[in-house]
Residue, then its C-alpha position, 0 to 999 in steps of 0.5 A: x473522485x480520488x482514491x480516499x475522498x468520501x462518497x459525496x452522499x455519506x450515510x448519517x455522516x459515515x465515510x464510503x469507499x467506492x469500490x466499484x473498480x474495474x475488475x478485469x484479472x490478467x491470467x496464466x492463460x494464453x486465451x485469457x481477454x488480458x493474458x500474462x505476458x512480460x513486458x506488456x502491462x504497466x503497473x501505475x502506482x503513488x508511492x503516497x498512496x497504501x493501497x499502490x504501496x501494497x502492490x509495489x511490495x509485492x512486485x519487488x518481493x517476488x522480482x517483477x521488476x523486468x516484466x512488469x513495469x512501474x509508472x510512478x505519479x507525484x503524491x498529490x493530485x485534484x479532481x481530475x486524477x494523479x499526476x505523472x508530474x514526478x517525469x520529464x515533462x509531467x509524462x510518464x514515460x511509457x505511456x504518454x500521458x499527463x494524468x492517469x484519467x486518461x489510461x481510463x477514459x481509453x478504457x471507456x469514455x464514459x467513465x464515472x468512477x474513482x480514478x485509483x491506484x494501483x492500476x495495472x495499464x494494458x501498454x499497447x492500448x493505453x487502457x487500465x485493465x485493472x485498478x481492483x488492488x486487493x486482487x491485483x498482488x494476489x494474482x501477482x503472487x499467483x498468476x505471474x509466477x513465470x516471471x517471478x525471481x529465483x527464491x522469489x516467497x510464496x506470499x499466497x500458499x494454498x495452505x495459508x489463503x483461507x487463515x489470510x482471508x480471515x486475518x485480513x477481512x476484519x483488519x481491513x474493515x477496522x483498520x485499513x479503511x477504519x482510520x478513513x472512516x474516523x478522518x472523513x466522519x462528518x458527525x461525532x457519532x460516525x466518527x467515534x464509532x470508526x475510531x472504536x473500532x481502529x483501537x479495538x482491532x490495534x489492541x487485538x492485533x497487539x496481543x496476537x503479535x505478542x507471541x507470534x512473529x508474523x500475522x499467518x504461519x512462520x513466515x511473510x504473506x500478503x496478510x503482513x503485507x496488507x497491514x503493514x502500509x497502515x502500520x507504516x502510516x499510522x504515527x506519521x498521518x493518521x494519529x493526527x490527521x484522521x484524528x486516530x489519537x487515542x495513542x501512537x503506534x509506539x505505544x503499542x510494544x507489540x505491534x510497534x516491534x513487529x511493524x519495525x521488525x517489517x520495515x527492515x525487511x527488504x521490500x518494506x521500508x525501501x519502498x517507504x516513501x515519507x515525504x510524498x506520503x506526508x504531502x499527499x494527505x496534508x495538501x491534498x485533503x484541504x477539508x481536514x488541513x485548509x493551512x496546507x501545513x506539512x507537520x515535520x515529525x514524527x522521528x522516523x530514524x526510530x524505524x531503524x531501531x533494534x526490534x527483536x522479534x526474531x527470537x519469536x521464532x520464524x523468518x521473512x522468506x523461510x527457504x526464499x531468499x531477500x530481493x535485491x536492491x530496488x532498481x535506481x531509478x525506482x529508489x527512495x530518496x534517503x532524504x525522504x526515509x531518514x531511517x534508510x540511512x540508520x544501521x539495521x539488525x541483519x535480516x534473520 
């Protein structure tokens, strides 16, 4: 089952996510079954993918980059699981394997679950620890701490865990899986309830981003984090493709600044990969586009555009500092995010 493929028995029509991921946690504690330790554990992600997107923001925010490494698999994939078809030979090159199926079947051979991204692989015995993703950044922000960068941001202060849970609950629920919801509906009802409720929570959003800059408090946390890779998708793919179009992210002024005001931020939109995530949902997803057309807009220089957002007060890091320039091999294309090539406002 791949990471955004129905529940083959839907209720009434309705799209179901299998959440049954292996829930496995990597901790600070040296007695710890999966003990943090650097250089250990390989982080396996599809740039394609929102979900792995939110971990690869995450690992840069807080410079896991050295003790952390990242597998990238190609943006499409069949029934069997993602590819590394992007490395020298289609295998990735720590690990040694073709598919990432293989990572969990050493974890247990009779796995029936989905075979999802992200996923974090034990390096020594070639066996995923865990592809839970709404788990995975908060322990990265919590349990790798050791191994953070100097100025690295608290992306999950104490203070704020309760606000973010609340904030993020319900915008997962409408927005994250809704637009899924909307593009795998197979009844008119299903669908029109999923997309109701995509629009309702965009409105709400809209109004709370009027008059503050980020989701929680004055500066980033994982709840930005965790919308933004919906955001960044929205006009490119879901509008169309999951039949989200009731309007545009652009048409929304609010919501559209501060998702811009997030791309320019350093770990967003140098993460932002929208030629793999375009191959991912119009060639794999056969069902909604069996031509395998890739649509060649939207104009996504429009990225680059002034936002503005910081005369509502706050910053992106507050005391912390921006992350550094991603790694070269971790880069991506300019060609495949025209708006990395377009001057930015500087980062306040």
């Amino acid at each position: 089952m791949a990471e955004d493929r129905p529940d083959p028995t839907p209720d009434e029509g309705r799209f179901e996510r299998d959440t049954r991921y292996l829930g496995d946690r990597i901790l600070d504690d040296p007695d710890a079954t999966w003990p943090v330790e650097g250089g250990r554990y390989r982080l396996v992600v599809a740039r394609a993918c929102p979900w792995a997107h939110r971990a690869v923001i995450v690992r840069r925010l807080l410079g896991l980059e050295d003790a952390l490494s990242m597998g990238i698999a190609g943006p499409t994939h069949d029934w069997r699981s993602w590819t590394f078809d992007l490395d020298p030979g289609a295998v990735d090159p720590v690990l040694g394997i073709h598919r990432l199926r293989e990572a969990f079947l050493a974890r247990d051979p009779d796995y029936d679950r989905g075979i999802t991204v992200p996923a974090i692989v034990d390096v020594p015995s070639g066996q995923v620890v865990t592809n839970d993703f709404r788990q995975i950044t908060v322990d990265l922000a919590t349990q790798w701490r050791r191994h953070h960068r100097d100025g690295a941001p608290d992306l999950y202060p104490p203070a704020l865990r309760d606000r973010i849970e609340a904030v993020s609950a319900p915008i997962y629920r409408d927005l994250n899986n809704g637009v899924y919801e909307a593009g795998f509906a197979s009844t008119q009802t299903a669908y029109e309830e999923a997309f109701q409720r995509v629009f309702d929570r965009l409105d709400a959003l809209e109004q709370h981003l009027r008059v503050q800059r980020y989701l929680v408090g004055e500066h980033l946390t994982e709840a930005d984090v965790r919308l933004f890779t919906t955001l960044v998708r929205f006009d490119a793919v879901y509008h169309h493709h999951f039949r989200c179009n009731r309007s545009t992210l652009a048409a929304l002024p609010a919501l559209w600044a501060y998702a811009r005001d997030l791309f320019q931020t350093p770990g967003f939109g140098d993460t932002t990969d929208f030629t793999q995530i375009k191959q991912h949902y119009y060639l794999v997803h056969t069902g909604l586009n069996p031509s395998g057309i890739i649509p060649a807009g939207p104009d996504l220089a429009a990225w680059a555009q002034p936002h503005h957002r910081e005369e509502l007060g706050g910053s992106p890091f507050g005391d912390a500092t921006p992350p550094p320039p991603p790694p070269a091999g971790e880069r991506v294309p300019a060609e495949h995010n025209p708006a990395l090539a377009q001057p930015t406002a500087p980062i306040g």
